[in-house]
BADRENKE-221247 format. One record per residue: x, y, z of N, C-alpha, C in turn; residue in three letters. Coordinates in steps of 0.05 Angstrom, whole numbers, padded with zeros to 5 digits, always signed. Example, Ala and Ser with C-alpha at 12.3 -4.5 7.8 and 13.67 -1.06 7.14 Angstrom:
// BADRENKE-221247
+00264-00114+00156+00246-00090+00156+00264-00066+00156ALA +00257-00045+00142+00273-00021+00143+00258+00001+00157SER 
//
This chain:
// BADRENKE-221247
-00582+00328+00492-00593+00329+00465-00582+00354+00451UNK -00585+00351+00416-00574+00379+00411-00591+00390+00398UNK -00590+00420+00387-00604+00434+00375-00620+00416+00353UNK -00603+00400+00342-00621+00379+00314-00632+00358+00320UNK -00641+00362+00344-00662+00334+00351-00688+00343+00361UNK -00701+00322+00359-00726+00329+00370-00731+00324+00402UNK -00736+00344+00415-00740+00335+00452-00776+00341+00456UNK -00791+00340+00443-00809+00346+00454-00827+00321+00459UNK -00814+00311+00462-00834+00270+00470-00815+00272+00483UNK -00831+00240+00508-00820+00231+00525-00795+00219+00517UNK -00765+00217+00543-00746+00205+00537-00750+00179+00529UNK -00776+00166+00539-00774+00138+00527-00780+00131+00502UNK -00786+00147+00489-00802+00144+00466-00774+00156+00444UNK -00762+00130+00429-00755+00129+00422-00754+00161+00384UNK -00771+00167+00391-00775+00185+00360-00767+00206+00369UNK -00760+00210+00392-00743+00237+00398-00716+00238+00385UNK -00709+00215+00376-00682+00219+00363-00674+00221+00339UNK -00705+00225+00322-00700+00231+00294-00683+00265+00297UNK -00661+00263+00270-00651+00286+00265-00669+00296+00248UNK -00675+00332+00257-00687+00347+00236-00683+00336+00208UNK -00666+00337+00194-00655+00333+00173-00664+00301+00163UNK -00671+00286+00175-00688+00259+00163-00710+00273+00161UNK -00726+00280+00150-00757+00291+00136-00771+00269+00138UNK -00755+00249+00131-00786+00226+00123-00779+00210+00146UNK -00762+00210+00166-00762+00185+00194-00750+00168+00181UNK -00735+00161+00168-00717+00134+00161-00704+00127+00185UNK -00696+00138+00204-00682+00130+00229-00706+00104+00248UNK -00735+00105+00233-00754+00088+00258-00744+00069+00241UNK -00729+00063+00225-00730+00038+00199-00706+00018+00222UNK -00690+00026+00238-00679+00020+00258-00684-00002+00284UNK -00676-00028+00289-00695-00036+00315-00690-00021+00342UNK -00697-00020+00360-00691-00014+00385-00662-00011+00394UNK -00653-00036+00398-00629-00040+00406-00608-00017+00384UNK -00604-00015+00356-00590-00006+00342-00605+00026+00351UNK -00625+00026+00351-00636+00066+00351-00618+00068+00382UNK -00621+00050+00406-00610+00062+00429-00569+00063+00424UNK -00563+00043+00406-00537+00059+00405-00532+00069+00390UNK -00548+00084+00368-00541+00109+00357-00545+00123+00367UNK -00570+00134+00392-00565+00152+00412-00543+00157+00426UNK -00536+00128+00440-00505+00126+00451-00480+00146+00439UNK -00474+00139+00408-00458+00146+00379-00466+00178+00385UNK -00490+00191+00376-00493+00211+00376-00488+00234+00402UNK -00494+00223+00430-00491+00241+00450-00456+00243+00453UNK -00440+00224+00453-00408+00221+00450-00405+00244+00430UNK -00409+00238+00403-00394+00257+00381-00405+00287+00386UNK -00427+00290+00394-00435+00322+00403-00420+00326+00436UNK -00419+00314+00452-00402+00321+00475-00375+00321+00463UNK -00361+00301+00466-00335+00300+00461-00310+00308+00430UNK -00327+00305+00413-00314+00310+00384-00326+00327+00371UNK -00351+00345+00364-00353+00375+00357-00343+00396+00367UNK -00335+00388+00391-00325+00411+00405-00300+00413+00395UNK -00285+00398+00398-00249+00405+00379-00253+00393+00343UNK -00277+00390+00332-00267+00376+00307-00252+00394+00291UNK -00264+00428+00298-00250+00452+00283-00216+00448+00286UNK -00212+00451+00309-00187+00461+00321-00165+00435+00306UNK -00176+00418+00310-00147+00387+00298-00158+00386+00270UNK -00180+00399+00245-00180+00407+00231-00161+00418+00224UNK -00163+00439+00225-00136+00464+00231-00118+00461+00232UNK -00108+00444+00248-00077+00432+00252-00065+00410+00239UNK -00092+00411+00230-00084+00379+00207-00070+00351+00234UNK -00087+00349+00248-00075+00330+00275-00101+00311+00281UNK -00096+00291+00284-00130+00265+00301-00122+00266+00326UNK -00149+00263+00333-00153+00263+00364-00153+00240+00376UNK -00122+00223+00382-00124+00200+00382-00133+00196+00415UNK -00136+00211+00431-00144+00198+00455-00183+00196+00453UNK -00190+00195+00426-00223+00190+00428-00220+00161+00429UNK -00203+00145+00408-00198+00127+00410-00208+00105+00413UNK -00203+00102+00441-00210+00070+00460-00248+00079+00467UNK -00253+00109+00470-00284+00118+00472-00297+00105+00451UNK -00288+00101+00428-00298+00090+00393-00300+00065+00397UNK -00279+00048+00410-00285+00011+00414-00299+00007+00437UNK -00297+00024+00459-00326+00021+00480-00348+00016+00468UNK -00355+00039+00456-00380+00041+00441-00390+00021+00424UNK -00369+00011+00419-00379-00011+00385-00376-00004+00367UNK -00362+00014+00358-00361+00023+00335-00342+00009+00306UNK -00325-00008+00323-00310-00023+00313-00317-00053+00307UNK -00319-00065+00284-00320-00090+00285-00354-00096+00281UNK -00365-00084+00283-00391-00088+00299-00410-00115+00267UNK -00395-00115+00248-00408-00139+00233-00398-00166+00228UNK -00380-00173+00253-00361-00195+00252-00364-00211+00273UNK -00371-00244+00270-00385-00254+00296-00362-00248+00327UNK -00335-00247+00313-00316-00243+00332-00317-00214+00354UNK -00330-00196+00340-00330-00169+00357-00348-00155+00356UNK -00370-00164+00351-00399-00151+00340-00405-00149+00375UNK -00424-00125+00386-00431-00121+00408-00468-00140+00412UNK -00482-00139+00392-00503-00143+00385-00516-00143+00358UNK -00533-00164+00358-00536-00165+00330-00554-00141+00318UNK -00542-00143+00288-00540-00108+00281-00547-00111+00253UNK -00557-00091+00238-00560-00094+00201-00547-00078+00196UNK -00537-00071+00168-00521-00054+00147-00533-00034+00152UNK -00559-00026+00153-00576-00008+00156-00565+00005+00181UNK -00564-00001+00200-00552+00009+00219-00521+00017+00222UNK -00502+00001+00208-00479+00016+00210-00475+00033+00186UNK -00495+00032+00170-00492+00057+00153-00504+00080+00163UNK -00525+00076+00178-00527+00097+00199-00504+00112+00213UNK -00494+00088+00226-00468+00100+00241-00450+00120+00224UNK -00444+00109+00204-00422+00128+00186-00434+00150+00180UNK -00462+00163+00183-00486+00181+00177-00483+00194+00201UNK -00478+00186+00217-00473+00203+00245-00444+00212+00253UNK -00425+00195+00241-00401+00211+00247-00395+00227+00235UNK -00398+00220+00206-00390+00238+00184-00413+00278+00188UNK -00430+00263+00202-00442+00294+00197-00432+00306+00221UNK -00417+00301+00245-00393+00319+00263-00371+00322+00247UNK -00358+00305+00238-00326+00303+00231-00322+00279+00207UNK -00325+00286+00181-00320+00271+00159-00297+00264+00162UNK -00274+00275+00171-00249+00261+00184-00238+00242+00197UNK -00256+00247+00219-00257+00218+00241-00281+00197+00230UNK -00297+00202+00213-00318+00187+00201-00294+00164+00182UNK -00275+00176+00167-00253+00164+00152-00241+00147+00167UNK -00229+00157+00181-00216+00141+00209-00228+00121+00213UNK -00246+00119+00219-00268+00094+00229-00263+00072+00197UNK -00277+00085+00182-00282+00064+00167-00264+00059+00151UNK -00235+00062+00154-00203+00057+00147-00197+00029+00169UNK -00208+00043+00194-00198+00018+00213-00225+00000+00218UNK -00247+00009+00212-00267-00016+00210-00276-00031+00187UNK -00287-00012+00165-00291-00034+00133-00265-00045+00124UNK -00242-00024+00119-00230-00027+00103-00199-00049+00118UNK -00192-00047+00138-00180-00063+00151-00189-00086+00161UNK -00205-00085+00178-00220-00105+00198-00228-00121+00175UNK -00243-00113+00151-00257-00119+00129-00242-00143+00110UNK -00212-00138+00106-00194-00141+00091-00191-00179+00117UNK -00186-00173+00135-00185-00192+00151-00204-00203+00149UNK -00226-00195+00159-00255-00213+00160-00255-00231+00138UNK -00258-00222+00117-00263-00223+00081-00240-00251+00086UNK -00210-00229+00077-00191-00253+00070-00165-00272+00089UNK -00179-00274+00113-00163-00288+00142-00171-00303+00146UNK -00151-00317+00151-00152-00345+00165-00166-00347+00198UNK -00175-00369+00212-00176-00361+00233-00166-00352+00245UNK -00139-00367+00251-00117-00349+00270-00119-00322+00266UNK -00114-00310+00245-00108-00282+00236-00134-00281+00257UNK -00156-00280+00246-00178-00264+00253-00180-00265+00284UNK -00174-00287+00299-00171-00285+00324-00148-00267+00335UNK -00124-00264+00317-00109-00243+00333-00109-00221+00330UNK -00130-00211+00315-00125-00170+00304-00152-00167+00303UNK -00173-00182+00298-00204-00171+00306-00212-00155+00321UNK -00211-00174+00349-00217-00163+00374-00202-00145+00387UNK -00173-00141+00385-00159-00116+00392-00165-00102+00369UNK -00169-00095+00350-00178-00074+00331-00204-00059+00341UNK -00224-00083+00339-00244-00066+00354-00244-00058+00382UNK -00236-00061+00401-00228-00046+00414-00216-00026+00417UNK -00199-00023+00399-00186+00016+00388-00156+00007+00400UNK -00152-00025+00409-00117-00026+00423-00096-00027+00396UNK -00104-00036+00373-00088-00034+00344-00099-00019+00327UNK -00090-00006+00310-00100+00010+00295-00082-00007+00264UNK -00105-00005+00246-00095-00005+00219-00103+00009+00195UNK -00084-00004+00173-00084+00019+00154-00093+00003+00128UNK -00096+00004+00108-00100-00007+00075-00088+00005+00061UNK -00066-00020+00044-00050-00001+00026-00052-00014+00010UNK -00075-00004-00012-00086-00005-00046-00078+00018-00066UNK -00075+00035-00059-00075+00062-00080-00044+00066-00082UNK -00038+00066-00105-00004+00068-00112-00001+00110-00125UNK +00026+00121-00126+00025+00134-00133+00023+00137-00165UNK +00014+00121-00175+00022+00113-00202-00001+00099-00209UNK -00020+00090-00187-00041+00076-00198-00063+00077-00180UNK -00082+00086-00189-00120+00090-00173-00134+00081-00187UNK -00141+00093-00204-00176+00079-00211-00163+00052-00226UNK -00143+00050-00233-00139+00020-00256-00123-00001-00225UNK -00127-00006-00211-00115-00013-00182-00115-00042-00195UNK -00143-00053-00211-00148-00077-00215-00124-00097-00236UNK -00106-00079-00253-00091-00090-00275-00066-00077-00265UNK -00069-00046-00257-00042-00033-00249-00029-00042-00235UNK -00030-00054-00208-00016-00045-00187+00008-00057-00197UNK +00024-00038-00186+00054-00047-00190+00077-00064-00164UNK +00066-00052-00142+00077-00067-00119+00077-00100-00114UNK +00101-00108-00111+00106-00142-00118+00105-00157-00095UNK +00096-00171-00102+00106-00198-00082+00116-00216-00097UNK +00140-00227-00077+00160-00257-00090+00171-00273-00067UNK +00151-00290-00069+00158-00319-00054+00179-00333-00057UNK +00200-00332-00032+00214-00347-00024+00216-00368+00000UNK +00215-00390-00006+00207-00410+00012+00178-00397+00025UNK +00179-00398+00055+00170-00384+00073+00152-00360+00080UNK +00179-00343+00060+00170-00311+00058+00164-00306+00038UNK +00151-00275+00042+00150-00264+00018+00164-00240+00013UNK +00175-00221+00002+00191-00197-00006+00170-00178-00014UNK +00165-00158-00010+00141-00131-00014+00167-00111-00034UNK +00156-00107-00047+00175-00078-00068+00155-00062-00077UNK +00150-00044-00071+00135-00018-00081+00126+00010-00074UNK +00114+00023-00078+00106+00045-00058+00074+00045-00055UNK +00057+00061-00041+00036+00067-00040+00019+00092-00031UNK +00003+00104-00031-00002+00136-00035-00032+00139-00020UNK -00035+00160-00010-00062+00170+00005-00073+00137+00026UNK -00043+00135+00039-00061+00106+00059-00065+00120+00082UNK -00094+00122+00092-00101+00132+00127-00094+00113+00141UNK -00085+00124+00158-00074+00114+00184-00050+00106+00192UNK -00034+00113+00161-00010+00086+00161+00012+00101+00176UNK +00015+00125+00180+00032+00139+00197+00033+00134+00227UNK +00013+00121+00245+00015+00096+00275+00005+00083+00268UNK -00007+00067+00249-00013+00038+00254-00002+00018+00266UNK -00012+00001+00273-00002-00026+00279+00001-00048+00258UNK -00010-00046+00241-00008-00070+00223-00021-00051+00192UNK -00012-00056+00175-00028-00051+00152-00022-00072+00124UNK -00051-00074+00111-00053-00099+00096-00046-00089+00068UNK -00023-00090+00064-00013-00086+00034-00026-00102+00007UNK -00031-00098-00011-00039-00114-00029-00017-00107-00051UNK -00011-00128-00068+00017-00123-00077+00001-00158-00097UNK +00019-00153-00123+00012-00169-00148+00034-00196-00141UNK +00033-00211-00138+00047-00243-00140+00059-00247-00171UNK +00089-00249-00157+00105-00251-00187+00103-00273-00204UNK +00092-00289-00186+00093-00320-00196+00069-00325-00221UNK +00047-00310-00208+00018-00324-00223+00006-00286-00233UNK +00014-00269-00220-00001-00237-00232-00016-00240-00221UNK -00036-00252-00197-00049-00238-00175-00052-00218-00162UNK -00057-00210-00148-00065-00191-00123-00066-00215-00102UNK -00047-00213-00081-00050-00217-00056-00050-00204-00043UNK -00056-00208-00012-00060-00189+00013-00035-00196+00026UNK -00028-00172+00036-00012-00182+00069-00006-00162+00099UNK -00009-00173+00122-00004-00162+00143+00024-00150+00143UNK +00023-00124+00145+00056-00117+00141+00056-00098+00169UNK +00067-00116+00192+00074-00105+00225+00087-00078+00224UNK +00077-00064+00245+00097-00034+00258+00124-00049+00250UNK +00144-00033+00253+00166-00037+00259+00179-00054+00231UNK +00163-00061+00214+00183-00079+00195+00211-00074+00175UNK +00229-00084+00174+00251-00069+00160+00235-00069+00127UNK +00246-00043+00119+00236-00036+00094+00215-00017+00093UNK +00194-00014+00106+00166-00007+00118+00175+00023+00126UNK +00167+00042+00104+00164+00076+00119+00144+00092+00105UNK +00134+00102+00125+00108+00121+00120+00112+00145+00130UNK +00105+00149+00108+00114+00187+00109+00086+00206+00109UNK +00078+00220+00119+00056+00236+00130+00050+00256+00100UNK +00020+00262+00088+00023+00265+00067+00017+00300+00079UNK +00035+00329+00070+00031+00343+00084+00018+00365+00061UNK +00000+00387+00066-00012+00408+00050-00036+00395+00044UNK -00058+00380+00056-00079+00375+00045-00095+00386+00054UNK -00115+00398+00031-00138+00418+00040-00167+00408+00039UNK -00164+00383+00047-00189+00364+00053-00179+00343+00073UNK -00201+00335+00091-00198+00320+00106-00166+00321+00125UNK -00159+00337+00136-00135+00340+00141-00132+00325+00176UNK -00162+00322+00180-00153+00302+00208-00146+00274+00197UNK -00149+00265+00181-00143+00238+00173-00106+00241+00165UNK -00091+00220+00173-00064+00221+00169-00057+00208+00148UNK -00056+00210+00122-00055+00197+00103-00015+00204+00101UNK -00015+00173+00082+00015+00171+00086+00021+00164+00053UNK +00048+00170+00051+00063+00156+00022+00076+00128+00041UNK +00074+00106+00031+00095+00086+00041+00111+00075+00013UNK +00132+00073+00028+00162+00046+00007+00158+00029+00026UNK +00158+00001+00004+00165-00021+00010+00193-00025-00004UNK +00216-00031+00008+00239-00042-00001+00245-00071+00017UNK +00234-00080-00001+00255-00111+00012+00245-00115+00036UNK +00210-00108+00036+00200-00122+00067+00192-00154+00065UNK +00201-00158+00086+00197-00187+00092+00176-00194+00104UNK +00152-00205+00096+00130-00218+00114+00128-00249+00100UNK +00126-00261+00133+00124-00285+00138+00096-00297+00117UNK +00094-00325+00106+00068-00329+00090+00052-00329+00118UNK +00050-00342+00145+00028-00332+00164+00019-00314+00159UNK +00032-00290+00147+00021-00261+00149+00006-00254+00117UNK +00003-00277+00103-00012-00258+00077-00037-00283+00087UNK -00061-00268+00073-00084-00257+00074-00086-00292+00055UNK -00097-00312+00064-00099-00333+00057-00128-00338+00033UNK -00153-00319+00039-00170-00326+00018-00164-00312+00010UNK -00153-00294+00002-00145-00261-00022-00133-00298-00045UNK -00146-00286-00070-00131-00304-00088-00125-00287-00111UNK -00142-00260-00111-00139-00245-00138-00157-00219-00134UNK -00159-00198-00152-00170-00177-00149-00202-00176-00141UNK -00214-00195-00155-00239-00198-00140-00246-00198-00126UNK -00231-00215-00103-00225-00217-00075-00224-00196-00058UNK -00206-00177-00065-00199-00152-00055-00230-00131-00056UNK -00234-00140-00085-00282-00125-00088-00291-00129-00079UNK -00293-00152-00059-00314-00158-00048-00318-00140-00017UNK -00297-00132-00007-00278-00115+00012-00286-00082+00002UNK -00284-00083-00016-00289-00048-00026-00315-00049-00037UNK -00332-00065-00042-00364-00062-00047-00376-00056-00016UNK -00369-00068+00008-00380-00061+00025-00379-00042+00035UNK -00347-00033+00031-00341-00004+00040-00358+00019+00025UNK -00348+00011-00001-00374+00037-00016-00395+00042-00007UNK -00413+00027+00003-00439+00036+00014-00436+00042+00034UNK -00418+00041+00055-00419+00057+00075-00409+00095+00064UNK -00391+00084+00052-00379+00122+00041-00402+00132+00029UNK -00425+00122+00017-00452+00134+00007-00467+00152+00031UNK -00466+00127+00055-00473+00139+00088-00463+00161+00090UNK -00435+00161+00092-00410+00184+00093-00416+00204+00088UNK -00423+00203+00057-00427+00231+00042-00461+00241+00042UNK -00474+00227+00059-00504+00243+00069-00493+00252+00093UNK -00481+00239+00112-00473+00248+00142-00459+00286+00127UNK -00443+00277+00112-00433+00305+00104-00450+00332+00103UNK -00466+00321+00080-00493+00340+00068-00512+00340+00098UNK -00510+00330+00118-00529+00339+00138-00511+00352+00157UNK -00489+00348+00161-00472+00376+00172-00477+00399+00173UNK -00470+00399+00140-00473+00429+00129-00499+00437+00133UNK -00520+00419+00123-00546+00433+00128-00555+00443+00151UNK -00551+00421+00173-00550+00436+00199-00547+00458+00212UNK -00515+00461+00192-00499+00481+00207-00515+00509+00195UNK -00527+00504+00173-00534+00522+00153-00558+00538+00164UNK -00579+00524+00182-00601+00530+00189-00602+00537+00210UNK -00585+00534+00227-00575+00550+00250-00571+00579+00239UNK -00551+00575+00219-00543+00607+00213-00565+00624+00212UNK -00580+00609+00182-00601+00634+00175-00620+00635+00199UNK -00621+00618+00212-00648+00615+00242-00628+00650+00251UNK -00603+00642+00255-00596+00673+00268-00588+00695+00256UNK -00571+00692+00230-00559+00722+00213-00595+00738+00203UNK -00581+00763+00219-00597+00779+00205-00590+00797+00177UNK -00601+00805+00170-00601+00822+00144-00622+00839+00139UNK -00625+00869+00133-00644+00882+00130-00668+00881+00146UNK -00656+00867+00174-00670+00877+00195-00697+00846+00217UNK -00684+00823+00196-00699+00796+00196-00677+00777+00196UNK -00681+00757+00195-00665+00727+00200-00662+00727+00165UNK -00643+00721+00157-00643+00708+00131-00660+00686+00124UNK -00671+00672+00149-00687+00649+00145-00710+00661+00131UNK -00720+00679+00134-00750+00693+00123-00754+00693+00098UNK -00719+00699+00089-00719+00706+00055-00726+00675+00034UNK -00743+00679+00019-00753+00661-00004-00727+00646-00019UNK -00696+00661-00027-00688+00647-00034-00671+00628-00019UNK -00666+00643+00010-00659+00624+00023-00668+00599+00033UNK -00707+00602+00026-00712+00574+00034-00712+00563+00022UNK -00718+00562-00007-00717+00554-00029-00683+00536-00033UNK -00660+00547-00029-00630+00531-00023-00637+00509+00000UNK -00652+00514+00023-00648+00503+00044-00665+00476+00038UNK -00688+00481+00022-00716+00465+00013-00694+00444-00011UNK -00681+00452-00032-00669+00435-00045-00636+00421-00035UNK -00620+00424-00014-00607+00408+00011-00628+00392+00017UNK -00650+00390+00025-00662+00370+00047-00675+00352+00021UNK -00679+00360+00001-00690+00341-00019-00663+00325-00028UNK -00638+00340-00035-00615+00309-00039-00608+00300-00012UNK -00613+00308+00006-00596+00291+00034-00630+00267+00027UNK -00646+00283+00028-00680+00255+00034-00669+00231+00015UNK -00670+00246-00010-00668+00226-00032-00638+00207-00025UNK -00616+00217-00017-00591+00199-00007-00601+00177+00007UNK -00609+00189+00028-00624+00166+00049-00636+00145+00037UNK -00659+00151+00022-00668+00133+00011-00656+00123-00004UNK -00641+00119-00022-00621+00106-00036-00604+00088-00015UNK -00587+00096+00003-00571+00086+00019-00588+00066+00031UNK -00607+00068+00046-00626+00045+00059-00631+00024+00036UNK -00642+00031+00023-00647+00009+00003-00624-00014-00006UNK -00593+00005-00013-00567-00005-00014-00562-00021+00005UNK -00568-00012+00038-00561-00029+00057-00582-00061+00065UNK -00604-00049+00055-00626-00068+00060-00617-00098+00038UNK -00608-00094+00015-00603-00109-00007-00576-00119+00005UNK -00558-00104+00024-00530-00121+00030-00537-00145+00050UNK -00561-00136+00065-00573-00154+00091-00591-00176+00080UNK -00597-00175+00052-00616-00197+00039-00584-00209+00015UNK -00568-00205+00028-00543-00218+00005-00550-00211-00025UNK -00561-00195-00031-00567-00184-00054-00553-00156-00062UNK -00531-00145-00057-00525-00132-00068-00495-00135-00088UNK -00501-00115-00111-00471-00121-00132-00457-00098-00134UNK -00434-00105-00141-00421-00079-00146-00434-00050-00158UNK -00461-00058-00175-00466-00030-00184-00485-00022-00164UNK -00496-00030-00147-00512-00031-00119-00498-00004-00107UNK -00479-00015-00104-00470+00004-00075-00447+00033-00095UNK -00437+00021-00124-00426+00041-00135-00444+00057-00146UNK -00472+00060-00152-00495+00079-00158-00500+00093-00132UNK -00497+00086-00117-00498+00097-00088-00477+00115-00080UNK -00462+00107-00081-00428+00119-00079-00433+00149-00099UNK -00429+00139-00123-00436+00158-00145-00452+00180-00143UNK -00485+00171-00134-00497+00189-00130-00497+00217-00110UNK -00499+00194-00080-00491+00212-00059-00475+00230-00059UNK -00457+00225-00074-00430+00244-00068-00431+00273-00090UNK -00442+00264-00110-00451+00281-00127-00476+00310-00117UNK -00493+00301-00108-00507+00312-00092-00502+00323-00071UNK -00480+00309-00055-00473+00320-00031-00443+00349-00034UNK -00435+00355-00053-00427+00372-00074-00441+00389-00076UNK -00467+00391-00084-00491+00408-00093-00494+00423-00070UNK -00501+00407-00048-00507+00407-00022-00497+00428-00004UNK -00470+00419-00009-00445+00433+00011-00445+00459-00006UNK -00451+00463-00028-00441+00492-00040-00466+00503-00037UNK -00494+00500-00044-00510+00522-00025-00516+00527+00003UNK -00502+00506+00017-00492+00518+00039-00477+00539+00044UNK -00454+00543+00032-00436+00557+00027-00446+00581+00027UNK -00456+00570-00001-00471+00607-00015-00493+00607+00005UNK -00501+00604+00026-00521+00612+00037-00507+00629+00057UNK -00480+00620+00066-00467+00631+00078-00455+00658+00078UNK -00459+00661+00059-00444+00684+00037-00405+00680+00042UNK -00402+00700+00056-00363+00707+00059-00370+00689+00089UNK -00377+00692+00096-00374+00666+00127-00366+00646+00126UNK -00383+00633+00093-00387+00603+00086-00357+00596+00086UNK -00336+00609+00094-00311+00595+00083-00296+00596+00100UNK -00305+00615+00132-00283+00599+00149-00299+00593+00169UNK -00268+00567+00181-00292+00547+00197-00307+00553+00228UNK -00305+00577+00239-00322+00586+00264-00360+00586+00246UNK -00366+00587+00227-00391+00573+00219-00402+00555+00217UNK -00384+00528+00207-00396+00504+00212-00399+00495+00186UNK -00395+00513+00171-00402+00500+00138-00366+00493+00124UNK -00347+00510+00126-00325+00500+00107-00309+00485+00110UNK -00309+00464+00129-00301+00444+00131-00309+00420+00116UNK -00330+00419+00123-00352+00398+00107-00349+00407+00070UNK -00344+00431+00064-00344+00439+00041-00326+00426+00034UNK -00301+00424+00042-00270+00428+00045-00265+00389+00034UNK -00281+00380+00056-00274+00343+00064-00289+00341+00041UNK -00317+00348+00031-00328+00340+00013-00311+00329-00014UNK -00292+00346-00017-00279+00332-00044-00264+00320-00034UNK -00254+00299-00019-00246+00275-00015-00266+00258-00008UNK -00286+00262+00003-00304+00232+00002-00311+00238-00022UNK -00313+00259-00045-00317+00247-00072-00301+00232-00083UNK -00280+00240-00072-00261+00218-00091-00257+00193-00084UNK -00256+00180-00061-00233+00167-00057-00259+00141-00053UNK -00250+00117-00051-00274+00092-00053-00286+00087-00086UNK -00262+00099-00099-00273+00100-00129-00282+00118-00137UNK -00278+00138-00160-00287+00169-00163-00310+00160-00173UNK -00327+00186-00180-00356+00189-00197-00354+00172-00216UNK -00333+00180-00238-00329+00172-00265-00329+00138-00264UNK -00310+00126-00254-00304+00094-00242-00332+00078-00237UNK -00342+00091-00217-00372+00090-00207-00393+00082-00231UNK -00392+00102-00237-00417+00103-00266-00413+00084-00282UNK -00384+00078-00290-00377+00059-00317-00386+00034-00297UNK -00383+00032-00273-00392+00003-00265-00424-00005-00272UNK -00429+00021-00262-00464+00025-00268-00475+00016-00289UNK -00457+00040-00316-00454+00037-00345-00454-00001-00350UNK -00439-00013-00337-00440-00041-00355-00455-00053-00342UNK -00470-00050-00319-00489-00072-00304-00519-00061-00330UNK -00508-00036-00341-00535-00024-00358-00527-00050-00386UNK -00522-00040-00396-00505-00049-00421-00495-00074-00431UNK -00480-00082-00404-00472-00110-00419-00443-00106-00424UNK -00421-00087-00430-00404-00074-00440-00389-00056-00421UNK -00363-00071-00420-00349-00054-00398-00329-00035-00417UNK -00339-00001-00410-00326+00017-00429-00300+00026-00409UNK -00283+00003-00390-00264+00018-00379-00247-00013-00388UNK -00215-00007-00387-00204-00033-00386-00194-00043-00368UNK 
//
């Protein structure tokens, strides 16, 4: 167990595993089976991945031999009848992303690059076959993939912009374009390009294999967030994928939303896992820095920072449960999980910087436990749709009136 749990009940009694940092027990909201493998989730990432998350931080490097430890576990796949370990709710794998993200917002990315957003892309828009051949080795951690949506030239307008082509000939298809900030795509095994159809102005999907002629990914280098995640620039010139290989229900951009609505609410998870990092790490400190002869914990304004952290991580939670509870009653819409997205991340901002400042000159390098999380924070703000994107979705589920084009 670690310092942020509770041990004073019996091992069987499940409420030992609330984290300090849930105030109100949202973790009993959990059945059995899902609370015993987030214990599982949790004892792994405190043995095995806090201990180096600093160091391959640092080096801007993933720790790919955790790996195949990640598809043991279930961590992969786990909402797809093909690789699911046990039956499970949203609520619970938004948990999960709540637990990785608060060790390593990095490897938290990682995951849900090769679980929502890949696996997702398949699940969503594959055929059987497809889904019988990259599912189950995915979740297992034996393939790794990537998603390539974000162009250098085009993000938040992805829906009208994208510029990367597809053109059917007979059989095949021809890929021409580039693409920007894709995780994982530097080893992947397969990554699902989305690229506009010359014929009709769609968005289609497609499986684009290791090794394909045309196909290079270049390692995106100097990033001062999230730097365990391997984000890549790729060219498509004149790649050839077979029609087996595009993404058979993808028919148009919508298609592709329904794939990034689910993901968003997990990156909501994400960015509380974040904000409970830091807080953690935060309350350790003042539990030990002294100052004028006491723990900093003693001082009023420090509880007072520490007291408004645990009120946006509470309030996240509750937002996020509710988001996931509405995905498990088929009731959730895009502005569902993008008010969620939006919020969290906004708060978890707030979050990470009186951490910081609680830290004083410490708060910024990483033998504390806080500037990393500071650091990753502005990439889970951005990326799954920024703030601004977010809101205007919000904005027209209010309104009636879409103020973006």
């Amino acid at each position: 167990m670690t310092a942020t749990t509770r041990t004073d009940v019996p091992q069987t009694d499940l409420s030992h595993a609330l984290l300090t940092s849930d105030f109100y027990s949202f973790q009993d909201l959990l059945t059995p089976d899902e609370n015993a493998h987030v214990m599982e989730i949790r004892e792994f990432l405190e043995r095995e991945l806090r201990p180096i998350a600093d160091d391959y931080w640092d080096r801007a490097e993933f720790p790919m031999h955790l790996i195949p430890e990640v598809g043991r576990l279930g961590m992969l796949g786990p909402v797809w009848p093909e690789t699911k370990r046990f039956e499970n709710t949203a609520l619970y794998r938004g948990w999960v992303a709540l637990e990785l993200a608060r060790v390593d917002p990095g490897f938290a990315t990682f995951v849900g690059v090769q679980n929502g957003l890949t696996m997702g892309a398949i699940g969503v828009g594959g055929s059987p076959e497809q889904r019988a051949e990259w599912l189950p080795p995915m979740a297992r951690g034996e393939v790794i993939g990537g998603f390539g949506l974000t162009e250098p030239l085009s993000g938040s307008d992805t829906a009208r912009g994208l510029r990367t082509t597809a053109h059917r000939t007979g059989d095949t298809w021809v890929l021409n374009g580039a693409k920007r900030w894709i995780g994982n795509a530097t080893f992947a095994d397969v990554v699902v390009i989305w690229a506009r159809d010359t014929a009709d102005d769609q968005v289609k999907g497609f499986l684009v294999r290791r090794g394909t002629p045309g196909f290079t990914a270049t390692k995106i280098e100097r990033k001062q967030a999230l730097r365990t995640v391997q984000n890549a620039d790729i060219l498509l010139d004149g790649v050839v994928v077979d029609e087996s290989d595009r993404l058979p229900n993808i028919h148009s951009f919508k298609d592709v939303a329904i794939v990034l609505r689910l993901t968003r609410a997990e990156v909501a998870w994400q960015a509380v896992g974040v904000s409970v990092g830091a807080y953690e790490a935060t309350v350790r400190y003042a539990l030990e820095r002294e100052q004028f002869g006491k723990p900093i914990a003693s001082f009023q304004l420090v509880q007072d920072r520490l007291a408004r952290c645990l009120g946006n991580i509470t309030a996240s939670i509750a937002m996020c449960v509710r988001v996931s509870q509405l995905q498990d009653e088929d009731r959730q819409f895009d502005q569902h999980s993008a008010l969620a997205k939006a919020y969290t991340t906004s708060v978890m901002r707030e979050t990470v910087a009186l951490c910081r400042e609680t830290l004083g000159g410490n708060g910024i390098q990483l033998d504390h436990g806080v500037a990393r999380y500071m650091a990753d924070a502005e990439a889970v703000y951005s990326f799954e749709g920024t703030h601004d994107m977010n809101n205007l979705i919000v904005g027209r589920a209010i309104t009636g009136i879409a103020a973006f084009v």
